[in-house]
C-alpha positions as a Python dict, from the first residue, in 0.01 Angstrom:
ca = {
    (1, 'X'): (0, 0, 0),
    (2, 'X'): (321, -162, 123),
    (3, 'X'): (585, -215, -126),
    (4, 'X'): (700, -550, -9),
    (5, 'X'): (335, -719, -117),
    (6, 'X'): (348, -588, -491),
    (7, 'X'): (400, -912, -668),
    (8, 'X'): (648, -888, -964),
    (9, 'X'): (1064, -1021, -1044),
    (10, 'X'): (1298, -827, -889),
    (11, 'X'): (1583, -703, -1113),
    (12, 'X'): (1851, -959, -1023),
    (13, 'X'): (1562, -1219, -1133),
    (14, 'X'): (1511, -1050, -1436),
    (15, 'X'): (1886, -1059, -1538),
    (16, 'X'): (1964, -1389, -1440),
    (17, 'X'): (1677, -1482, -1696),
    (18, 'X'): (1887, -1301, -1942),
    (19, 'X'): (2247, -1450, -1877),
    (20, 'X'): (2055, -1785, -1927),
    (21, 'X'): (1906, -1731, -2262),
    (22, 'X'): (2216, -1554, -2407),
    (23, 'X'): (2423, -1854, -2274),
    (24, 'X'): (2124, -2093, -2483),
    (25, 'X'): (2133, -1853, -2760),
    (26, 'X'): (2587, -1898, -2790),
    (27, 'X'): (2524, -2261, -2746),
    (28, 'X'): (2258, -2314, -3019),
    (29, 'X'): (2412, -1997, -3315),
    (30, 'X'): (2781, -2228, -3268),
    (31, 'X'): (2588, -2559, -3384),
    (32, 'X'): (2345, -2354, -3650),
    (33, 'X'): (2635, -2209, -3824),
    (34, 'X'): (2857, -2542, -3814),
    (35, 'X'): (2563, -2694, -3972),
    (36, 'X'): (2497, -2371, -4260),
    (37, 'X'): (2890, -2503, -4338),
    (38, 'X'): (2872, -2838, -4399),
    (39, 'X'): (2527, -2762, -4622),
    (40, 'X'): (2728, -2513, -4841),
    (41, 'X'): (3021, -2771, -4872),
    (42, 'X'): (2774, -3037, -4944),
    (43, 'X'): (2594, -2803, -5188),
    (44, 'X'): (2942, -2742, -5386),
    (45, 'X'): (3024, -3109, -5412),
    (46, 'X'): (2705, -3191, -5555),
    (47, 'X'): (2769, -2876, -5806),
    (48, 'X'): (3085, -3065, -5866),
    (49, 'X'): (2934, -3369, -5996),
    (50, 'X'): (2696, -3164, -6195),
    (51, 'X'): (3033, -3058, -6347),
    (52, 'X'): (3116, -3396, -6431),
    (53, 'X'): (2843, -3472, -6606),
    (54, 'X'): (2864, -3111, -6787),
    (55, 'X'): (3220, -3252, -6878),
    (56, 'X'): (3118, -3611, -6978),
    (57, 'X'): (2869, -3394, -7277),
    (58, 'X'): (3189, -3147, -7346),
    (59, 'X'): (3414, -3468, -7422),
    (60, 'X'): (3152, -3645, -7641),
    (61, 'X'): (3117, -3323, -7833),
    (62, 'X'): (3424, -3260, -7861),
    (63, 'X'): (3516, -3628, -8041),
    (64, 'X'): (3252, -3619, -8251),
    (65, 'X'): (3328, -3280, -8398),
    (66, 'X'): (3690, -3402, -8445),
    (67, 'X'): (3879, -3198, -8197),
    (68, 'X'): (4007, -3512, -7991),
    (69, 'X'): (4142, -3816, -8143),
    (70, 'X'): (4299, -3959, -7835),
    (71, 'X'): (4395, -3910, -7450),
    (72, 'X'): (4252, -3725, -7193),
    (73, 'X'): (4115, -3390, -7206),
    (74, 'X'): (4125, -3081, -6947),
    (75, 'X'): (3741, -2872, -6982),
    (76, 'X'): (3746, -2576, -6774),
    (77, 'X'): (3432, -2432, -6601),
    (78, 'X'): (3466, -2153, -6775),
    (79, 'X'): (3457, -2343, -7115),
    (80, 'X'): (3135, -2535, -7030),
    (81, 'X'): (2977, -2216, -6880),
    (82, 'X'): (2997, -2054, -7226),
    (83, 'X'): (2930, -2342, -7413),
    (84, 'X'): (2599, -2392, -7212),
    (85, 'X'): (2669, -2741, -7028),
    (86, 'X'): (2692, -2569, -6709),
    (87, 'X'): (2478, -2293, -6546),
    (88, 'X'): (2733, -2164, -6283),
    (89, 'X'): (3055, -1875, -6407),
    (90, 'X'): (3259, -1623, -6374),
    (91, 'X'): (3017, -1412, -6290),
    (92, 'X'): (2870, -1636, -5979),
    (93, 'X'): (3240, -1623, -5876),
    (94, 'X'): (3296, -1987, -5958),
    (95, 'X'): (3610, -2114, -6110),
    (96, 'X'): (3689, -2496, -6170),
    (97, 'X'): (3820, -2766, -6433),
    (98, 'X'): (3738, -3134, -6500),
    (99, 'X'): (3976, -3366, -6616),
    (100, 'X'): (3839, -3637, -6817),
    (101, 'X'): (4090, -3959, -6881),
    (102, 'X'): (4018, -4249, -7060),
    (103, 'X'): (4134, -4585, -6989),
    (104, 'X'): (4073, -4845, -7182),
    (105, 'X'): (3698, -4904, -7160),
    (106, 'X'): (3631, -4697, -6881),
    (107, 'X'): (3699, -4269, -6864),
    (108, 'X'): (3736, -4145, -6470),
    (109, 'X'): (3665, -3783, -6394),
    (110, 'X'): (3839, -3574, -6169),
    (111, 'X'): (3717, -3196, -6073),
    (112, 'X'): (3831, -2902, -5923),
    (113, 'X'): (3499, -2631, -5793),
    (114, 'X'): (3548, -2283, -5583),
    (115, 'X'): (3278, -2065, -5507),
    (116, 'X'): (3483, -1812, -5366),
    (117, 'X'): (3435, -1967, -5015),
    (118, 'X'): (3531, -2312, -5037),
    (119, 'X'): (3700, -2581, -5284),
    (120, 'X'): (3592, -2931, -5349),
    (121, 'X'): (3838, -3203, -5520),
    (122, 'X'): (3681, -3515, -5614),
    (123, 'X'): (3718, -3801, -5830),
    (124, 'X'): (3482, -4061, -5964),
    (125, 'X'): (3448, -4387, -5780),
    (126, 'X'): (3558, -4273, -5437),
    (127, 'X'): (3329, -4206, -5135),
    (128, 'X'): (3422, -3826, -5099),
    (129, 'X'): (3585, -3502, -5185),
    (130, 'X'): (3821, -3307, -5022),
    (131, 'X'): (3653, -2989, -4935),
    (132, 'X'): (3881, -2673, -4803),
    (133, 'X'): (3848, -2344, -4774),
    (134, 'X'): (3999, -2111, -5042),
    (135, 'X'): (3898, -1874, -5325),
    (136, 'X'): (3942, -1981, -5642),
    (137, 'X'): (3969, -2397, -5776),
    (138, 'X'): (4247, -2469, -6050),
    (139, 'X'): (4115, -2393, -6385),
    (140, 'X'): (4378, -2601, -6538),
    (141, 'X'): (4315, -2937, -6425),
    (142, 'X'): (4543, -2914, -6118),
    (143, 'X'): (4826, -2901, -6394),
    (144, 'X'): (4824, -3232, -6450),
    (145, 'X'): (4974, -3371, -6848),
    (146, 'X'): (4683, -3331, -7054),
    (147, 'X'): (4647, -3381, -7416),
    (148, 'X'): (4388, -3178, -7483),
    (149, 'X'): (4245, -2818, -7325),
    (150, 'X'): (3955, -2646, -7384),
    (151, 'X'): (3913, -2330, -7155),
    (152, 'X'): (3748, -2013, -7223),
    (153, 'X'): (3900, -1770, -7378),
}
């Protein structure tokens, strides 16, 4: 039998083959993983507004049991972790604030959320949050004057 009539890829076909898919493979694992970020960033933010509605129950609680009279109040995640309003702590490695501040008839919300990756900032009635990467979010309402804190110690 002749060697020459075997049918079959020679070894240079086989490895061009190979350069191709790991070229498809780079292309398509850069765009995947691009994608798995914005998902997780999008997954905080919505966390965050689940924090502002944990906050909006914290604030109402906290007039009716007397504890604010007036201005705005500082809740940190922490605080509405223990007090049950919010299922995400310390021990997920989040760490976050909401500051609530009336005005007039209307209260706007802003929040601070880390997950250890990444940290949203948002407000109420804008069209997005800043999202950056970074440990830990400010527990303290991004030091802002606040009449009122309730973290949790």
């Amino acid at each position: 039998m002749n060697i020459k009539s075997q049918k079959g890829f020679t070894l240079v076909e086989l490895l061009a083959v190979i350069v191709v898919l790991a070229i498809i493979l780079l292309i398509a694992s850069n765009n995947v993983f691009t994608q798995i970020t914005k998902a997780r960033k999008n997954a905080l933010a919505i966390e965050g507004n689940e924090l502002i509605d944990a906050a909006r129950s914290a604030y109402q609680n906290a007039i009716l049991d007397g504890n604010i009279t007036t201005g705005s109040a500082c809740f940190s995640l922490d605080y509405l972790y223990k007090e049950g309003l919010f299922s995400k702590g310390e021990k997920d490695n989040y760490s976050g604030s909401v500051l609530v501040k009336p005005n007039g008839n209307q209260v706007t919300y802003t929040f601070w959320i880390g997950n250890g990756s990444y940290t949203i900032t948002g407000d109420t009635g804008t069209t997005g949050a800043n999202a950056s990467e970074g440990a830990t979010a400010s527990s303290n309402c991004g030091n802002e004057d606040v009449s009122n804190h309730f973290n949790g110690n």
